[in-house]
N, C-alpha and C positions, 0 to 999 in steps of 0.2 A: 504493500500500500504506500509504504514510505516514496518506493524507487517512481513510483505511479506521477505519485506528486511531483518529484522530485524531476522526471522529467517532462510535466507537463509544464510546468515553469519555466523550462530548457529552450522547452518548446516557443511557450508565450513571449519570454525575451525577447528572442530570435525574431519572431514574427512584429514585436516592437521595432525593434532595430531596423530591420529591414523595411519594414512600414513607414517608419520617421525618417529613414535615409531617402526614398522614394518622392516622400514630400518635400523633404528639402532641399532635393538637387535641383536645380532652376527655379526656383522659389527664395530659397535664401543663400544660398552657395552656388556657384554658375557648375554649369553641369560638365562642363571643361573637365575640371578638376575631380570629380568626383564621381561622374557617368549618373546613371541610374542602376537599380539592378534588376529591372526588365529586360533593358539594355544587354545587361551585361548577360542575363540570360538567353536573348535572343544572338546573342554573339558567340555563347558557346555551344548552342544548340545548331548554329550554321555550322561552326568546326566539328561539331558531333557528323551531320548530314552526312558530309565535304570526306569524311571521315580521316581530315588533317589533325584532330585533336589525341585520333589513336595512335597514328605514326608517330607523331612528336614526344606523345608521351613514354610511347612503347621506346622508344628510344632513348630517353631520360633514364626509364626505368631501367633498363638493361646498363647500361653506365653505372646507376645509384649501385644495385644492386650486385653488379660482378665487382666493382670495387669495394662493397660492403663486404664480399664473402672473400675474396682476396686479404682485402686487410684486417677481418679480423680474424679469419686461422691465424695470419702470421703474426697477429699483436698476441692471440690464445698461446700459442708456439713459445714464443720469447718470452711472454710473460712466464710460463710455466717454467722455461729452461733458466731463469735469472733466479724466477723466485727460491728455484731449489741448487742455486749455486750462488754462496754469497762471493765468491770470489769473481766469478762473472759480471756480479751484480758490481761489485765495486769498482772493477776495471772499465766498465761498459757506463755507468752512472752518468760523467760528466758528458762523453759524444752524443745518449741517451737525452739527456735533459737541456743539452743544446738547442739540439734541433727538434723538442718539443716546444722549445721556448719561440722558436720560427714561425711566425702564421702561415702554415701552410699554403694559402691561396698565393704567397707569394712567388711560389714555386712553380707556378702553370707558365710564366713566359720562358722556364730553362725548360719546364715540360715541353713546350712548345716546339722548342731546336731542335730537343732532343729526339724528341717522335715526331712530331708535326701538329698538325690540326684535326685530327681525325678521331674515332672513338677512344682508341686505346691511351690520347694524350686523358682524357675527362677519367678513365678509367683509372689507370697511375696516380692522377690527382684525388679521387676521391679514396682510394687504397689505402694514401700516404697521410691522408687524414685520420681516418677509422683507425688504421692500425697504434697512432701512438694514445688516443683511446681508451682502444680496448685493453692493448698489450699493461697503462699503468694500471686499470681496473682487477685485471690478471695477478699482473704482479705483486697486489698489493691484499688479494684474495687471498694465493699462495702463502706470500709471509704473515699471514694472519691463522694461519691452521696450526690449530692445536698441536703444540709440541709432544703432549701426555701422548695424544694418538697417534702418532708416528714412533714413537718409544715403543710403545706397548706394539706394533706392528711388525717392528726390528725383533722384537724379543721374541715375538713367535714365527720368527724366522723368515719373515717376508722380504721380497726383494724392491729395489726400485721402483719397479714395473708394477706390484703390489699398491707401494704407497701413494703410486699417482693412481692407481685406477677405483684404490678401495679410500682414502683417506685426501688425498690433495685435492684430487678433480671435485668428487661430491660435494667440500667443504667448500669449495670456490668457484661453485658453478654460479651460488649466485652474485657473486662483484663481478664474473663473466657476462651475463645477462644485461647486468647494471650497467656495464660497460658499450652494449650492442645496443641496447634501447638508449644511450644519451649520443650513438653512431647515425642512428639513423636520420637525423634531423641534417647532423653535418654531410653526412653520405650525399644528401640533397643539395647542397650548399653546394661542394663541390664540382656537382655535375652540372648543376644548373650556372654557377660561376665560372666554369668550364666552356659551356656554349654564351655566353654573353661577350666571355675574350673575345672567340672563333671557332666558327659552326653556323652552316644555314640546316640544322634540325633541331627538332628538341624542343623539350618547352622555355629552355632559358632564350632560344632562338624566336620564339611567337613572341615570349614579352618580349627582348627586345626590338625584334623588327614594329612590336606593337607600339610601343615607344617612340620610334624612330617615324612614324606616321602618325603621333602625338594624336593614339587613338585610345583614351584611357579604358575605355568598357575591355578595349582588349586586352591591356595591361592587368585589369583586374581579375581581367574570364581566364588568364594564365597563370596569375596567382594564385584562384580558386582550384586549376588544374592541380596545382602544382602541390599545396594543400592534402587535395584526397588523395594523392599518390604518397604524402607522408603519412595519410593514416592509415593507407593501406599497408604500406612498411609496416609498421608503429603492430597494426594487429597481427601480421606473421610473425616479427618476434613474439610478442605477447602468444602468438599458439606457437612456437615453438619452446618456451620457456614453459609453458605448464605443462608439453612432452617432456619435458627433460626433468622436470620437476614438479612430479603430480602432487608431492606431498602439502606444497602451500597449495591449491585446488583444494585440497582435504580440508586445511586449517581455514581459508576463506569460506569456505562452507559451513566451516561449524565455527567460523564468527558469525555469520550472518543469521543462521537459526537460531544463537544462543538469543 
């Protein structure tokens, strides 16, 4: 009953907002600036028809996405292999937190030389993001497991291979998760900052070219794109973190019953 309410107000907001936005475009703020969202619906429902709005996206998303899983094995990977070597850790620390200290998007005009303009440059760029990420959420998982339980693992004679797969991984799947769900937003970032450099595809490519014809409804019908493709992210983590870890499922359930 509670959730009922809860999103019928979700609801009514929304339908505020967008209600009072409608009135006010050309009435008290020129419509330049801020479109309508008629407009803007009618804008995106042309690129729906046209079906320009799937290619672009479909394109985004394969970028967001293959540099998402790209860089976070390899953040998963290192973070794992550091955390269980503090000697690693120490040697590798300062070139590590260098070049997390670097805004990554800085990196898209050497990406550029390097590869060129094409997918695999947005791809690299959004990898090199994710990965430092995930890798210190990893890392920081790892050095936080229970010393008692890896003792007690040794003593009954377990090996390496044991303690990552019975005691490391399980304890730090979840700063793994944490680390992939605060990826995805960036993963967007970089592809879509990716095609705004250079790139005629893509949705960073519709807003800009939308832009560039200082056509706002389109600007916005691209950000709204751009939008439900992070929550579309946003929910396959979320179904794949409750595969990997049915047991909060269990406790969110018997919170919500108690």
């Amino acid at each position: 009953m509670k959730n009922l309410k809860l999103y019928g107000l979700r609801i009514a907001l929304l339908v505020i907002i967008i209600g009072g936005w409608e009135l006010a475009s050309g009435r008290w703020v020129k419509e330049f600036f801020i479109s309508k969202p008629s407009v803007i619906v009618y804008r995106l429902w042309g690129w729906v028809a046209d079906g320009s709005l799937f290619f672009h996206a479909g394109i985004t998303a394969m970028e967001a996405i293959s540099g998402f899983l790209i860089g976070g094995l390899l953040g998963m990977t290192v973070g794992i292999t550091l955390g269980r070597s503090q000697f690693l850790a120490r040697l590798l620390d300062p070139f590590i937190m260098t070049f997390y200290s670097l805004p990554k998007v800085a990196l898209a005009p050497l990406f550029i030389l390097w590869i060129g303009i094409g997918m695999d440059m947005k791809i690299v760029l959004v990898a090199s993001i994710v990965f430092f990420l995930v890798f210190l959420n990893t890392y920081t998982g790892v050095r936080n497991v229970s010393p008692e339980l890896i003792s007690i693992l040794n003593l009954m004679g377990g090996r390496e291979k044991h303690v990552l797969s019975k005691v490391v991984i399980p304890s730090a799947i979840h700063w793994v998760f944490a680390g992939l769900r605060l990826s995805v937003p960036y993963s967007l970032i970089g592809a879509i900052v990716g095609e705004l450099i250079a790139s005629n595809r893509g949705l960073g490519y519709l807003l800009s070219d939308s832009q560039g014809q200082f056509d706002t409804a389109g600007v916005f019908a691209a950000l709204i794109a751009i939008m439900v493709l992070a929550i579309l992210m946003n929910m396959a983590v979320k179904a794949a973190e409750s595969l990997a870890m049915p047991w909060r499922s269990a406790e969110h359930g018997r919170e919500v019953t108690i």
